[in-house]
C-alpha positions as CSV (number, residue, x, y, z in Angstrom):
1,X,8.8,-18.1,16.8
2,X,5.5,-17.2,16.6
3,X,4.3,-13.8,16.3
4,X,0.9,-12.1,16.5
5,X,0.5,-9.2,14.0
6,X,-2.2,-6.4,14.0
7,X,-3.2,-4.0,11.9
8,X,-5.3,-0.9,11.8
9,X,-3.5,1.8,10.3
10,X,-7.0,2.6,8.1
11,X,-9.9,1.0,7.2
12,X,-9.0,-2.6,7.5
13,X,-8.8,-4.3,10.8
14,X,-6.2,-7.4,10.7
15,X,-4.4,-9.8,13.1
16,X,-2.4,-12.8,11.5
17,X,0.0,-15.2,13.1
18,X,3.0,-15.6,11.3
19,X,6.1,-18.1,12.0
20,X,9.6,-17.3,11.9
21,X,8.3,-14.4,9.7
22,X,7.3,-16.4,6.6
23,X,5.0,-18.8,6.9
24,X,1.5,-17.6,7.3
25,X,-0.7,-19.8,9.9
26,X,-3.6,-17.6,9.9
27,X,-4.8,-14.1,8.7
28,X,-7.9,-12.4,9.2
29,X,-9.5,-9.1,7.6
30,X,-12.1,-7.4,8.8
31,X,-12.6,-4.5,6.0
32,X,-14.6,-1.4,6.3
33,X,-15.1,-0.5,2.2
34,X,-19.1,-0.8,2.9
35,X,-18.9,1.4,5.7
36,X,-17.1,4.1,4.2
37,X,-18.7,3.9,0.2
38,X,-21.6,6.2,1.1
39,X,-18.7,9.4,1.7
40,X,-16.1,8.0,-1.3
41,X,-13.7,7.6,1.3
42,X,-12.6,7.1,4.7
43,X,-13.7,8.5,7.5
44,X,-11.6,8.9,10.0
45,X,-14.1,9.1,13.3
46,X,-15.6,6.1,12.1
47,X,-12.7,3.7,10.9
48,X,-11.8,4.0,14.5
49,X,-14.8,3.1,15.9
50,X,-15.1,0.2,13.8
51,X,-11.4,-0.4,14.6
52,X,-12.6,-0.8,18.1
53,X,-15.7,-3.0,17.6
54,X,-13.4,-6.0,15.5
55,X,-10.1,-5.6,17.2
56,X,-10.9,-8.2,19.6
57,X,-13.0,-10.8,17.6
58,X,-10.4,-10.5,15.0
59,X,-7.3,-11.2,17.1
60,X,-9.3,-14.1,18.6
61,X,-9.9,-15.3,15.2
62,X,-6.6,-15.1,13.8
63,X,-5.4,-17.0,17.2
64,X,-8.1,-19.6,16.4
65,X,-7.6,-20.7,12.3
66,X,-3.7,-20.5,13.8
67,X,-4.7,-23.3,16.1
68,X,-2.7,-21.8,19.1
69,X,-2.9,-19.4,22.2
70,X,-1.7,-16.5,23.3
71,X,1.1,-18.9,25.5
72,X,2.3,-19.7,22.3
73,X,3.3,-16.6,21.0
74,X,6.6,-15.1,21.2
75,X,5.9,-11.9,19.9
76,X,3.6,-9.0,19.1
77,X,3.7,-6.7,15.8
78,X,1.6,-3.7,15.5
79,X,1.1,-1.2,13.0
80,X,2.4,2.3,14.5
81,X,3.2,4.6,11.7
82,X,2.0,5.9,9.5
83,X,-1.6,6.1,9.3
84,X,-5.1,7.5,10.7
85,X,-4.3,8.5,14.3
86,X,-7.4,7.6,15.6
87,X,-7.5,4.2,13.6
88,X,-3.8,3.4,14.6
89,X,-4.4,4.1,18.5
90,X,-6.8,1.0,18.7
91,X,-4.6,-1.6,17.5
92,X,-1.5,-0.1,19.4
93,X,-3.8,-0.2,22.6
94,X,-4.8,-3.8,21.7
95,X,-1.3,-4.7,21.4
96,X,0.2,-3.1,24.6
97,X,-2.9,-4.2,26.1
98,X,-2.2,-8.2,25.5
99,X,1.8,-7.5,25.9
100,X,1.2,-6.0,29.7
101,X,-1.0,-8.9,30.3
102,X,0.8,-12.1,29.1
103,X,5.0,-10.6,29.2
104,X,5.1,-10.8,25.7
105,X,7.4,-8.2,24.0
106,X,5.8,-5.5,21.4
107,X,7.6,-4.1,18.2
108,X,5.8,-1.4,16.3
109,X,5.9,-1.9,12.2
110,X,6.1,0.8,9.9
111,X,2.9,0.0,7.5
112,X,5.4,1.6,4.4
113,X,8.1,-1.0,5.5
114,X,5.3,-3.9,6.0
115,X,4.3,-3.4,2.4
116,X,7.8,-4.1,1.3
117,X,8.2,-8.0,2.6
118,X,4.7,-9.3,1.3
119,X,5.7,-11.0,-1.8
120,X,7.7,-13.4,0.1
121,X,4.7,-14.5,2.4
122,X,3.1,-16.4,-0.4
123,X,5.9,-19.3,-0.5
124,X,7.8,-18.2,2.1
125,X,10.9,-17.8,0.6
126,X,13.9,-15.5,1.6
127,X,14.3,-12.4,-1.3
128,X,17.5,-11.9,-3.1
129,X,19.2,-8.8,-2.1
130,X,19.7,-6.3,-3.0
131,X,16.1,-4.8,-5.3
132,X,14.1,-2.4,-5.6
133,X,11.3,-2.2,-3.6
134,X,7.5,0.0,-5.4
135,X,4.5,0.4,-2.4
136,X,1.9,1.8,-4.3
137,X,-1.7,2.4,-2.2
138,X,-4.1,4.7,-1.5
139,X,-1.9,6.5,0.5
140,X,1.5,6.1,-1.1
141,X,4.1,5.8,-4.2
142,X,7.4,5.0,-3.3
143,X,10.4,3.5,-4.4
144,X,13.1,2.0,-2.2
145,X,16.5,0.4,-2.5
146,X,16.2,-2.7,0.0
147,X,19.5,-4.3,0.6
148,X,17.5,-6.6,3.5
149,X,14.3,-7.1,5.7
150,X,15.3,-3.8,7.9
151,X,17.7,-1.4,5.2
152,X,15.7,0.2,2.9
153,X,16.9,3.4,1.1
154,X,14.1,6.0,-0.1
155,X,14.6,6.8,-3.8
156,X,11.3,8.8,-4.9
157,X,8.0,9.0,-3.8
158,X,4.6,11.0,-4.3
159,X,5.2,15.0,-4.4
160,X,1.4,15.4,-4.5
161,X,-1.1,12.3,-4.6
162,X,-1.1,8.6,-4.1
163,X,-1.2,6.5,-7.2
164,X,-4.6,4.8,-5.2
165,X,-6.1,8.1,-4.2
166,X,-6.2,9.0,-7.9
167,X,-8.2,6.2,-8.6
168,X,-10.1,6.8,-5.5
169,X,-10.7,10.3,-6.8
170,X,-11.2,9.5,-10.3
171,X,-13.6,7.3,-9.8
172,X,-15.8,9.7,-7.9
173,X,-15.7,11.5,-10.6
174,X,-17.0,9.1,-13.1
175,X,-19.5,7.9,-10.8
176,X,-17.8,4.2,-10.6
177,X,-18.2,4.1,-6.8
178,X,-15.6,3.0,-3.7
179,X,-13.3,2.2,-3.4
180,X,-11.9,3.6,-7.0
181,X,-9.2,1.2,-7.7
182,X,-11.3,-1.8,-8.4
183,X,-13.6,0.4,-9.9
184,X,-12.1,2.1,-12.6
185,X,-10.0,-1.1,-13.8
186,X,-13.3,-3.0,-14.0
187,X,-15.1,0.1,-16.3
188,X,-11.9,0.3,-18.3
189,X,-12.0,-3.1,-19.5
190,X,-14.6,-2.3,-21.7
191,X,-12.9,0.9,-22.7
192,X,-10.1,2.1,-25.1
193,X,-6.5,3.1,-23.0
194,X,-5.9,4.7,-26.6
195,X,-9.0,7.4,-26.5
196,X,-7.7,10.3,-24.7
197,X,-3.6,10.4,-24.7
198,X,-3.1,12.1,-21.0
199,X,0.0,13.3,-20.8
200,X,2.5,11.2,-18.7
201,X,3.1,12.8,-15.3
202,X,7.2,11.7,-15.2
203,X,8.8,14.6,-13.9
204,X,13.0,14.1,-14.1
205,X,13.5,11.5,-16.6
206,X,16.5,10.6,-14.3
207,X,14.6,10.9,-10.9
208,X,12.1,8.8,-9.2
209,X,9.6,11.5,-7.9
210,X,5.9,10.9,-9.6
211,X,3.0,13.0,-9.3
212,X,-0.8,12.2,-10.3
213,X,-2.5,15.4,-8.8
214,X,-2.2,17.1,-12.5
215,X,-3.2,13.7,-14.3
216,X,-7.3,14.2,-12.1
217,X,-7.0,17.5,-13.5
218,X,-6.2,16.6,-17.2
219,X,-9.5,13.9,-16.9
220,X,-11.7,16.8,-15.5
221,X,-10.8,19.4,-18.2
222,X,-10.2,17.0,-21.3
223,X,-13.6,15.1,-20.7
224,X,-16.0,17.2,-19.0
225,X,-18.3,20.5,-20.2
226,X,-16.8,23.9,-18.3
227,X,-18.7,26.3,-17.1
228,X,-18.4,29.8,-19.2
229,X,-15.0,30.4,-16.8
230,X,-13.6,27.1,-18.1
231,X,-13.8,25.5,-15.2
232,X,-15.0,21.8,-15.6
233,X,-19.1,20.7,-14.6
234,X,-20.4,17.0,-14.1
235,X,-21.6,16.2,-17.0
236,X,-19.5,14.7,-19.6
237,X,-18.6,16.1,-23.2
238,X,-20.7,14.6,-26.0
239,X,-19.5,11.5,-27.2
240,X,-17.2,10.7,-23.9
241,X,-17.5,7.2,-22.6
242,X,-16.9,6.4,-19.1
243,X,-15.0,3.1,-19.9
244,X,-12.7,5.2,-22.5
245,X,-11.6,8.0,-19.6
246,X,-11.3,5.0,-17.1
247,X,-9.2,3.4,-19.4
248,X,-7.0,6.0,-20.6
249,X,-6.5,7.3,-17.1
250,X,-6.0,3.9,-15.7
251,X,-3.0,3.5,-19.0
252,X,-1.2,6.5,-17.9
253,X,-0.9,6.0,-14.2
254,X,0.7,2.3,-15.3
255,X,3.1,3.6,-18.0
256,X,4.0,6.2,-15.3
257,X,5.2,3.4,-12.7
258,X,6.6,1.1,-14.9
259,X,8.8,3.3,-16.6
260,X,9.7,4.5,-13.1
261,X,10.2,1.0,-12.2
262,X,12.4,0.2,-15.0
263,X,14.7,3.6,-14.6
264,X,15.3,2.8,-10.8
265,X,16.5,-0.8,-11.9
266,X,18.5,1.3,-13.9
267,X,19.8,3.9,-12.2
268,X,21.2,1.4,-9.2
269,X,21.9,-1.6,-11.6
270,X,19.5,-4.0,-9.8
271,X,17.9,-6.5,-11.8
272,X,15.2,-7.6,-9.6
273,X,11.8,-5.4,-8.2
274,X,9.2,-6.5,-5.7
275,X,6.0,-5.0,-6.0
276,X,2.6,-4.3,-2.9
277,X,0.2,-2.2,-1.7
278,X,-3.3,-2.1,-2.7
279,X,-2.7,-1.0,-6.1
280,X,-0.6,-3.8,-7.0
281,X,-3.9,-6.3,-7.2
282,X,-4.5,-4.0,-10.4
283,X,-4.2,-6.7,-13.3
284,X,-3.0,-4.3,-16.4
285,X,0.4,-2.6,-13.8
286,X,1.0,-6.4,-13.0
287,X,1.0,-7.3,-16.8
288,X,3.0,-4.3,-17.9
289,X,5.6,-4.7,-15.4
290,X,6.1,-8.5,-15.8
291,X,6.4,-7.4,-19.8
292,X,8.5,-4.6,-19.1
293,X,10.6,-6.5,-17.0
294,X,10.9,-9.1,-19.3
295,X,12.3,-7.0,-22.4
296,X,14.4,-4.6,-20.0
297,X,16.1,-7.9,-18.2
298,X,14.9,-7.8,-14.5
299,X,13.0,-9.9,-12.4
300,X,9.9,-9.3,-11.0
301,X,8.5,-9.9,-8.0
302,X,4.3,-10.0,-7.6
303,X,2.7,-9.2,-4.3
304,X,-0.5,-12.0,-4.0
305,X,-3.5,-10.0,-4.7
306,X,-4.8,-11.1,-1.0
307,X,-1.7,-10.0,0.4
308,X,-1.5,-6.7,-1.7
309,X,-4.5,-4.6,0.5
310,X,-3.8,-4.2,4.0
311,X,-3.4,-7.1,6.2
312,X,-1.7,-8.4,9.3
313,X,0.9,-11.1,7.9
314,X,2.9,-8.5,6.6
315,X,3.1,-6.7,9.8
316,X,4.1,-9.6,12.0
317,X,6.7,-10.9,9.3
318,X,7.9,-7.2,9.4
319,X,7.7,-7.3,13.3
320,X,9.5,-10.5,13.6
321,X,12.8,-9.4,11.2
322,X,12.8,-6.1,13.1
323,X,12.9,-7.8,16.8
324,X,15.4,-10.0,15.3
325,X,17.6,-7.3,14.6
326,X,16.7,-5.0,17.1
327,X,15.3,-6.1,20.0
328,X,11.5,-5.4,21.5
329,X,9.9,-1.4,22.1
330,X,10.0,0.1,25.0
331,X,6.1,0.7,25.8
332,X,4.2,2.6,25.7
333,X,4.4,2.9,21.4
334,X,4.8,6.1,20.2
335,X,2.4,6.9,17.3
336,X,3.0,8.5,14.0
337,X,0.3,9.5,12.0
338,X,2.3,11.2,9.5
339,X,5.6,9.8,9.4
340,X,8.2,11.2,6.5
341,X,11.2,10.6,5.7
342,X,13.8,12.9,3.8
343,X,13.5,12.6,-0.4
344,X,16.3,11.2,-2.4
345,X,18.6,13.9,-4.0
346,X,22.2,12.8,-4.9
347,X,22.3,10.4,-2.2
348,X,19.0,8.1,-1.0
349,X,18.0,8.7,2.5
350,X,17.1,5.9,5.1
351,X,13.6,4.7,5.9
352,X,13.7,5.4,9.6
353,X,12.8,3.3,13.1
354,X,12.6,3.6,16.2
């Protein structure tokens, strides 16, 4: 089966085609980042518009470098949940749009869930079950227990920011530009993770909550002058050096997952985790947590850094294993900006559909 994935949940615009939910025939990204540097971050009124100027020209492109039609396909996957509500609205419309016109069915994809199956799209191979599943992004933390494509237990999350949108904010601060992940690990190269110890934002020792909110706040008033009520200005403290805060910051937001990483292989006796999202491309988290899981005994699984931002192969492999099991939506798609689930507490709550 072939299926048709779309994407526009923020500020990328993908379609891929995708068959039987592994092997990647085509995917094409049409990425915002230059659009948005000027503000240091998304904005919402224009990711949509832009959404709705590349929709088309993607999809036809993907289609294209596939080398098939829209005849050919036997499915449609779209990002529905969760996401910018304008930005999602254009490639939902774009999918009911082609579904109403050819008969072919629609699923809508969770973009948390998507996430979760992208390291297998690199070789196409079918994960070992069951393992723990880290989506780290500019808009989310969280750890699952997946015991298949579509059954995927929440175990900890985010109470406050995104391990990304720390970056993101972080790097405003120091001036490095958008979008901040990138950013910051390119200035820390040069600097040393040992200059400022930041205190490691790890909450229970036996949960798998994480919070980076207070870590910003610790780089503001540990490197910066403050103002005569102690509250931080722009301009640094003598002797601070960009690259040092970068990479100090940058070393305690990877210790913080890993050793999250390594208690929730732990804690449910799973020796295998698969790692995406955006802030998987970051080269020092993929070297600690290939080390880490190397002395602790678990396997680790790497998202491909073109696979790790967002991007329509992971959407129609999601699609596909969740028609499989399933069935097609009932249009029109229902979308949810800010879809939640319940936290873990003694007992790990489902990711939900539908």
């Amino acid at each position: 089966m072939l299926t048709l994935g779309i994407e526009s949940s923020c500020d990328e615009t993908a379609a891929a085609v995708v068959e039987d939910g592994r092997r990647v025939l085509a995917s094409v990204i049409a990425s915002q980042a230059a659009r948005h540097g000027t503000w240091k971050g998304v904005v919402p009124e224009i990711a949509a518009r832009e959404h709705v100027k590349a929709v088309l020209p993607v999809i036809r492109k993907a289609l294209d470098d596939a080398g098939v039609t829209l005849a050919d396909l036997g499915l449609i996957a779209v990002t529905r949940e969760p996401g910018l509500v304008g930005a999602l609205l254009v490639g939902v419309a774009a999918a009911e749009a082609l579904s109403l016109a050819t008969g072919t069915p629609v699923v809508g994809v969770n973009h948390i869930e998507a996430h979760i199956g992208a390291p297998w799209l690199a070789d196409g191979n079918a994960p070992s079950y069951p393992l723990i599943s880290l989506v780290v992004s500019g808009g989310h933390t969280h750890f699952f227990l997946s015991s298949g494509p579509c059954d995927h237990l929440l175990l900890g999350a985010t109470l406050d920011d995104a391990a990304g949108e720390a970056f993101d904010k972080i790097a405003a601060v120091l001036g490095l530009g958008y979008p901040g992940g990138p950013a910051v690990e390119k200035a820390a190269r040069a600097g040393n993770p040992d200059a400022f110890r930041f205190k490691r934002p790890l909450l229970d020792p036996k949960a798998l909550d994480v919070s980076f909110s207070g870590l910003k706040t610790a780089v503001k008033y540990r490197c910066f002058e403050q103002d005569p009520d102690g509250r931080p200005l722009k301009d640094m403290r003598p002797g601070v050096r960009t690259e040092d805060v970068a990479a100090s910051f940058q070393a305690a937001v990877v210790d913080t997952l890993v050793t999250k990483a390594a208690l929730a292989c732990a804690l449910h006796r799973t020796p295998r985790i698969a790692i995406g999202g955006g802030v998987a491309c970051n080269g020092p988290l993929r070297e600690a947590l290939l080390a880490k899981g190397k002395a602790a005994g678990f396997e680790v699984f790497l998202t491909p850094p073109k696979l790790c931002t967002d991007n329509a192969a992971m959407v129609a492999s999601q699609g596909y294993f969740r028609f499989r099991e399933r069935g097609p939506d009932t249009l029109p798609l229902v979308v949810r900006p800010r879809a939640s689930w319940p936290r873990a507490g003694a007992v790990a709550q489902p990711l939900p559909h539908g």
